[in-house]
C-alpha positions in Angstrom: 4.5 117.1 -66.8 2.7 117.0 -69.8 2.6 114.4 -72.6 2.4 116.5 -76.3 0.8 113.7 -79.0 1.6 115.0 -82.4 -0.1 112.2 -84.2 -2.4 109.2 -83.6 -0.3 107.2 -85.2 2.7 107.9 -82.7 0.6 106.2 -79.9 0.5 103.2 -81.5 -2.9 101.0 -82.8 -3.5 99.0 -78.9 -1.7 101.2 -76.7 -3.1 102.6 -73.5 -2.0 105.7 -71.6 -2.2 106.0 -68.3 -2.2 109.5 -66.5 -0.7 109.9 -63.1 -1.3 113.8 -62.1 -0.1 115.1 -65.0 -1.3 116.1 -68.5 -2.0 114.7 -71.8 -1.5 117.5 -74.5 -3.3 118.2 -78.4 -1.7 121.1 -79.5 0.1 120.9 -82.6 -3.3 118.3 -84.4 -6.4 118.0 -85.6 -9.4 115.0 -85.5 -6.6 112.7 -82.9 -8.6 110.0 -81.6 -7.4 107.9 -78.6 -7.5 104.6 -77.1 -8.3 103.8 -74.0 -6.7 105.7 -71.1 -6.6 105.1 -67.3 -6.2 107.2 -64.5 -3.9 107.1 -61.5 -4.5 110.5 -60.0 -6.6 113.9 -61.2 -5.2 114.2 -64.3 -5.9 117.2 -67.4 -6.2 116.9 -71.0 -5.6 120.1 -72.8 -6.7 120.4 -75.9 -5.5 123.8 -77.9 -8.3 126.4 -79.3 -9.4 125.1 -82.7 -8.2 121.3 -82.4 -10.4 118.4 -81.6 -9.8 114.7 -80.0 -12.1 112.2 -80.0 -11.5 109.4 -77.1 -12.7 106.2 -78.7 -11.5 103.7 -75.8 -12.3 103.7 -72.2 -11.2 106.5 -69.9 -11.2 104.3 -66.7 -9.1 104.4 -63.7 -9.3 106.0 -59.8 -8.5 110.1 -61.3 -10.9 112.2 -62.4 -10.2 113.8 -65.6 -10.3 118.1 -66.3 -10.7 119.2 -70.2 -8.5 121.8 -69.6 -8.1 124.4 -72.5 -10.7 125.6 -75.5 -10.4 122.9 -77.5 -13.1 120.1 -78.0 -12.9 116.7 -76.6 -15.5 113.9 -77.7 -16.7 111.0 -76.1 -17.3 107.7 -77.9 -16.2 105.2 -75.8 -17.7 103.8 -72.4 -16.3 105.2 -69.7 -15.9 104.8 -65.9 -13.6 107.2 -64.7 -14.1 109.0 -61.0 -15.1 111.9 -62.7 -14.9 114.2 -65.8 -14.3 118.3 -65.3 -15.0 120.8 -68.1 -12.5 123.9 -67.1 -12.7 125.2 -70.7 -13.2 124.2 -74.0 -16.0 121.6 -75.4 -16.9 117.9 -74.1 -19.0 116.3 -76.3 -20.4 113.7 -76.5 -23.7 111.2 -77.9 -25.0 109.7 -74.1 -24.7 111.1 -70.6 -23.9 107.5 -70.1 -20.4 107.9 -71.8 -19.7 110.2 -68.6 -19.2 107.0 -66.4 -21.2 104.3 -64.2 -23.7 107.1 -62.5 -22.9 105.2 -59.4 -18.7 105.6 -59.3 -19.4 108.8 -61.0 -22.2 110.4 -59.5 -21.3 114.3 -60.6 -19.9 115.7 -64.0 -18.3 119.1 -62.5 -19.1 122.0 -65.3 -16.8 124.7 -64.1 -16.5 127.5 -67.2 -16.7 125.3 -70.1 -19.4 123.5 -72.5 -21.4 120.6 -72.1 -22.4 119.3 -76.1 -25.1 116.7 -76.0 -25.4 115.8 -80.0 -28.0 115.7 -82.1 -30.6 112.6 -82.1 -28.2 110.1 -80.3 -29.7 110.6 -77.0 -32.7 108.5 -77.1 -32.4 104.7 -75.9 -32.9 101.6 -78.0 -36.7 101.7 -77.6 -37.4 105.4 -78.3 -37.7 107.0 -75.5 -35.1 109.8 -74.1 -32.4 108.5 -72.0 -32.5 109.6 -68.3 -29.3 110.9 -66.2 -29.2 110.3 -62.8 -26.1 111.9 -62.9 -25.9 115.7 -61.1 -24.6 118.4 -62.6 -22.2 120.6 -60.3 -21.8 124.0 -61.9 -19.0 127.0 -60.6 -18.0 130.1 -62.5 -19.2 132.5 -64.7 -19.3 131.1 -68.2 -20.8 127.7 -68.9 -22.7 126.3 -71.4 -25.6 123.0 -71.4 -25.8 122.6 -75.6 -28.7 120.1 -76.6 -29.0 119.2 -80.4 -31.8 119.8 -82.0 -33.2 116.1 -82.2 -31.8 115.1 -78.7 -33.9 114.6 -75.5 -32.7 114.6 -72.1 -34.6 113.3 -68.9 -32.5 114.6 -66.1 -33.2 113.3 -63.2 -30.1 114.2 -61.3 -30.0 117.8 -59.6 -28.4 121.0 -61.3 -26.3 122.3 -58.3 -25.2 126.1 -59.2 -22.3 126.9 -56.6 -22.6 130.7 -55.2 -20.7 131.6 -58.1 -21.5 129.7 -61.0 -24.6 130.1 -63.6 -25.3 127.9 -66.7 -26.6 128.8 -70.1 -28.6 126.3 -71.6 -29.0 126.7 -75.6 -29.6 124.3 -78.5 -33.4 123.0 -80.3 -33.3 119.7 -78.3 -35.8 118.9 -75.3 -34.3 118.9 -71.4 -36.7 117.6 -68.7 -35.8 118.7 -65.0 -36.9 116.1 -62.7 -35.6 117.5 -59.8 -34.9 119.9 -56.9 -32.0 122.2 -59.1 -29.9 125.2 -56.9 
């Protein structure tokens, strides 16, 4: 089933959701930011065209997590979830990092949505761009890589393209490939 959240403050200011294989819905709001959530099972959040949610707690838990409709969904918390899935929609966020412990979470899946990398945030304490280990697994016909004007990215990972899939890279900000990419 799915779980429609009207307002942040019908969640409650600690609570915690936890996602067992079904959905967690943003339809009816704008700008609702979450705690922390954990996953039992592969579970969606759709967010509805036009609305954003910001997830300022910790996604963590054995399910991977799909953003599931073409709303925007932002990152600001640490998270180590299996895995996050872009179906559609925006997931933003300020650090590949905020994707998940590279290690538990070796592959972010882009598979027809956006991937927004924002402005300036990607550089680490001392200056220097951040590097991602992490691969990017791309399927379908209409995905997007934005990079901020500002941001730098060192990935280090691979870029694997399924038959399929093809990725549009866009944005002002810098994108090393350090790697073997399909």
């Amino acid at each position: 089933g799915t779980l429609l959240i009207s307002s942040t403050a019908n969640l409650g200011a600690s609570s915690e959701l936890i996602l067992n294989g079904g959905a967690l819905g943003v339809w009816n709001v704008d700008n609702l930011t979450l705690g922390n959530l954990t996953t039992g099972a592969n579970s969606l959040i759709d967010i509805a065209t036009g609305r954003t949610a910001t997830l300022a707690g910790q996604a963590s838990g054995i399910g991977g997590l799909q953003e599931a409709c073409a709303g925007a969904l932002e990152l600001t918390g640490d998270n180590t979830n299996l895995q996050w899935q872009v179906n559609a929609g925006v997931l933003r966020t300020d650090s590949m990092l905020r994707l998940g412990d590279a290690l538990v979470n070796s592959a972010f899946v882009l598979a027809g949505g956006r991937l927004q990398l924002d402005p300036g945030t990607q550089l680490s304490a001392n200056g220097n761009p951040q590097s991602s280990a992490r691969h990017i697994h791309v399927s379908g016909a209409a995905n997007t890589i934005e990079i901020a004007p500002g941001t730098q990215l060192v990935q280090t990972g691979q870029i694997v393209n399924a038959a399929v899939g093809n990725v549009l890279r866009i944005g002002g900000g810098g994108e090393f490939l350090m790697s073997n990419n399909s």
